[in-house]
C-alpha positions in Angstrom: 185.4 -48.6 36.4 187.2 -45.3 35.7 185.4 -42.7 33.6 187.8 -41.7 31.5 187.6 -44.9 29.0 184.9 -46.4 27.6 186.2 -49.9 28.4 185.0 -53.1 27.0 183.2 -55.2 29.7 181.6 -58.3 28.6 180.5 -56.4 25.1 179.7 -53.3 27.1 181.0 -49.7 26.9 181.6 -47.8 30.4 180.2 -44.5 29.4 180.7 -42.1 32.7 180.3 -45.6 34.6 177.3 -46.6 33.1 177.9 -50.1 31.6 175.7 -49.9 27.8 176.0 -52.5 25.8 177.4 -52.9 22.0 174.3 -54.0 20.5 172.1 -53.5 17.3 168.3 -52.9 17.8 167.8 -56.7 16.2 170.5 -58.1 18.2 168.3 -56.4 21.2 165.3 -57.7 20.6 166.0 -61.3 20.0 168.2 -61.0 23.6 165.4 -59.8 25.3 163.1 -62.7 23.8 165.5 -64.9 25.3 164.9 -63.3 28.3 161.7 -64.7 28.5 162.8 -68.7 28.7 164.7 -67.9 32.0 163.6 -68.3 35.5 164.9 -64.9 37.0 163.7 -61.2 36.5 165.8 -59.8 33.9 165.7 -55.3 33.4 166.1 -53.7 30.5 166.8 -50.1 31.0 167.5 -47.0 28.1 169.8 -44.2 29.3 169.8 -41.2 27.6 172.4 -38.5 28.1 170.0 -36.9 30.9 169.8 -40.1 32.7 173.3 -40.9 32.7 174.2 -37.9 33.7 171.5 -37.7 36.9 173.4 -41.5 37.9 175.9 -39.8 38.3 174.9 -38.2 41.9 171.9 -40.8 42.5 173.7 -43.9 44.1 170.5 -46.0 43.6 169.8 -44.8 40.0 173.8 -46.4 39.3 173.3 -49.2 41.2 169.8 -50.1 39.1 171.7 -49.7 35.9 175.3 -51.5 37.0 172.9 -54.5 37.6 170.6 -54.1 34.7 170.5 -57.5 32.0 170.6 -54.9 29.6 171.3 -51.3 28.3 170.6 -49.7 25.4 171.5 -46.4 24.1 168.0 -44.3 23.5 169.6 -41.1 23.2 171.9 -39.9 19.9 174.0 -38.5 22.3 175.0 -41.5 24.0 175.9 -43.2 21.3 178.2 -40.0 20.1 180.0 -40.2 23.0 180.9 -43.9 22.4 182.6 -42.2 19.0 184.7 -39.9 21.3 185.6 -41.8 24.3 188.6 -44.5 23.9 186.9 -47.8 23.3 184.6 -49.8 20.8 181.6 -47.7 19.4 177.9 -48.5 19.5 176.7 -49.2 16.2 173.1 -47.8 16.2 170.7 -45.9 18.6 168.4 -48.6 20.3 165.4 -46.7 21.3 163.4 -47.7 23.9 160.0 -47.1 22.4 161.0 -49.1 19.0 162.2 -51.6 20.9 159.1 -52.4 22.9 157.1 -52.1 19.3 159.3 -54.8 18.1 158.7 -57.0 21.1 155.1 -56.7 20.8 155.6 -57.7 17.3 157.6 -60.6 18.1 155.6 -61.4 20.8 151.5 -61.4 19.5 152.7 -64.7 17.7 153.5 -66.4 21.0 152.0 -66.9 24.5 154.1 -64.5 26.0 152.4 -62.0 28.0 152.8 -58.3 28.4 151.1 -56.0 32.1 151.7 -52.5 32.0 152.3 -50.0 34.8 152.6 -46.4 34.8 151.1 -43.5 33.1 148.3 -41.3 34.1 145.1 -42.6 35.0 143.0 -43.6 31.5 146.0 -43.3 29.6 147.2 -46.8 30.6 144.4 -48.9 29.4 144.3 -46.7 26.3 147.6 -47.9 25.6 147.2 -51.0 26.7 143.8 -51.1 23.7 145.9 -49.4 21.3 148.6 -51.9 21.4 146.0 -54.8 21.9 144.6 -53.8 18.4 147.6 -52.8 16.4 149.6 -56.3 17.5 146.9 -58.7 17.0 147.5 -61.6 19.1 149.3 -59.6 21.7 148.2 -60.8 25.4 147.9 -57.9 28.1 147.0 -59.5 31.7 146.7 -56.3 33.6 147.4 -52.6 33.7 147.6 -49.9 36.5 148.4 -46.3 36.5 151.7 -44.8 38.1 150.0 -42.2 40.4 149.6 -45.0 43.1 150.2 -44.0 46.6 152.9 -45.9 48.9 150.4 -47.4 51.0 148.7 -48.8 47.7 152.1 -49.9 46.4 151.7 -53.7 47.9 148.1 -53.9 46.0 149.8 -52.9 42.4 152.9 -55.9 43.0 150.2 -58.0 44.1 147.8 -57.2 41.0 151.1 -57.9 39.4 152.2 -61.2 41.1 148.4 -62.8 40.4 149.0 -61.8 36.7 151.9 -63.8 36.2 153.2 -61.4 33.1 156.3 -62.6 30.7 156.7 -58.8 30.5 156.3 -56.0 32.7 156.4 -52.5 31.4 157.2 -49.9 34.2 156.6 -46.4 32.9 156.9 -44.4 36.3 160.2 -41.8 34.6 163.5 -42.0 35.3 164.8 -42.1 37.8 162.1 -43.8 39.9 161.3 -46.2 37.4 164.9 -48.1 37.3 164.5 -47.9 41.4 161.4 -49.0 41.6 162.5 -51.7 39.3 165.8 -52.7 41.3 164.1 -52.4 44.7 160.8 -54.6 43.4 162.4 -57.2 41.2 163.1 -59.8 43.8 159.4 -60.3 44.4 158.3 -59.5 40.4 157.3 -62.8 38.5 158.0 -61.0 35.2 160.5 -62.6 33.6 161.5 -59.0 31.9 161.5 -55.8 33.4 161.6 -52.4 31.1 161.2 -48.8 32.0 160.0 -47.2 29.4 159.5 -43.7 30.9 156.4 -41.5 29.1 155.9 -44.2 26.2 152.6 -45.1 27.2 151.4 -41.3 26.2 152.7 -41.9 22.9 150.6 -45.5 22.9 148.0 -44.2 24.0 148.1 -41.1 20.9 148.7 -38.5 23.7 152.5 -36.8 22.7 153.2 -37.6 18.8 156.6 -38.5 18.3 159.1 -36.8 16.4 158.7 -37.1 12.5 161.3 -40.4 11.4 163.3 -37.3 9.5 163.8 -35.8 13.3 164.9 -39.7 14.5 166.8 -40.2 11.6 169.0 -37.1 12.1 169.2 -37.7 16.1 167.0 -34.7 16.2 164.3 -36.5 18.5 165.5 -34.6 21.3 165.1 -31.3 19.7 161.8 -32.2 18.4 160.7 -32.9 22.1 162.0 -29.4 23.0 160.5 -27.2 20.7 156.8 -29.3 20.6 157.0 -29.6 25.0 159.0 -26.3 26.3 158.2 -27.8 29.9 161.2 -30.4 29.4 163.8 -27.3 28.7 164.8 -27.7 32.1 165.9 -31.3 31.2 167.5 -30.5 28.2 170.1 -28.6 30.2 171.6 -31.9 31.0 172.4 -32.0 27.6 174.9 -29.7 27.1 176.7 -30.6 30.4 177.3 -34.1 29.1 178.5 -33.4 26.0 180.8 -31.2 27.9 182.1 -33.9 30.0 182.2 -36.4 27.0 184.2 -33.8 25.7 186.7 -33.6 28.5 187.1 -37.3 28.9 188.3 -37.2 25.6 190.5 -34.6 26.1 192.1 -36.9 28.8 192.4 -39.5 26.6 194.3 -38.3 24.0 197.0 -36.7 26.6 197.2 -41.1 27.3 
């Protein structure tokens, strides 16, 4: 795929050769429930502007999202760029945080069954409770932390494989989540795989997220700046994709 368009693939938008799909946050949710009936390991992965733009020197951070099931725009600016770029646009922001609260939502009525990985020690489990008591219903099978060591990395898959889980949360951060993902999922019994980089924190009542007028304006981001000044470094990304959004477009219209 050529950056320069955001071509229509399959009812996907090539956004700097990351394939998202056109999709509503409902239209997610019941796809990923679908998931859940097949026999192979389905990912779910949710780019942001700073993750798009880090695929696009890390080789195995494209390849993990070229083969995702599914992609959903987290970041406002994502979906901005689908406005600019030549193609279809996305019709909403699919957040990766709502979307796992409206899986647990959809799934505490069933026998589906959730493990999470990831997070700092403590703060898993807490998440893990948290969850347990605001979805009634909902069935956890397991949680580990994400500080494991890579000699303790065959323990986790096989704490993971003995759980049998419908759903397995990986919240390791991009990149290494979507890698870990890609490189494990051939020997992962979850029917569904999502990484869903610091959400457990937010579970678990650590980092409050941004007010809903912040995520209504597509402000999260800035909200995440100003309330943790470590991620500034991050943020730079920003700017530099809008800039190359900007220039693709430019291209474009010279078409």
């Amino acid at each position: 795929m050529s950056k320069n368009e955001a071509k229509t693939i399959e009812n996907k938008i090539n956004i700097m050769d990351v394939p998202v799909d056109i999709i509503t946050m409902e239209e997610a949710v019941s796809k990923v429930m679908g998931f859940f009936e097949s026999a192979e390991c389905h990912t779910v992965y949710t780019p942001n502007p700073e993750i798009i733009m880090a695929a696009q020197k890390d080789k195995a951070l494209m390849k993990a999202l070229y083969r995702a099931s599914l992609i959903v725009p987290d970041g406002i600016g994502v979906v901005l760029a689908s406005r600019l770029l030549k193609g279809p646009n996305l019709p909403e922001r699919v957040a990766g945080f709502d979307l796992v609260q409206d899986l647990f939502a959809r799934m505490a009525s069933t026998d589906h069954t959730v493990y999470f990985l990831g997070g700092a020690p403590g703060v898993t489990e807490e998440a893990a409770a948290a969850m347990g008591n605001k979805y009634k219903g909902l069935k956890i099978v397991g949680t580990d932390h994400g500080y494991f060591k890579e000699e303790e990395e065959g323990a986790v898959i096989q704490r993971i494989q003995e759980a049998k889980p419908d759903l397995l949360l990986v919240g390791l951060g991009a990149p290494k989540q979507e890698k870990w993902i890609e490189k494990n999922r051939g020997i992962l019994p979850a029917k569904v795989c999502i990484g869903v980089g610091g959400s457990f924190d937010v579970m678990a009542g650590k980092v409050k997220r941004a007010p809903v007028a912040f995520q209504k304006l597509g402000l999260e981001w800035f909200y995440r700046l100003i309330t943790q000044p470590t991620r500034a470094k991050r943020m730079l990304q920003l700017p530099v994709f809008a800039w190359e959004v900007l220039k693709l477009s430019a291209k474009n219209k010279d078409k």
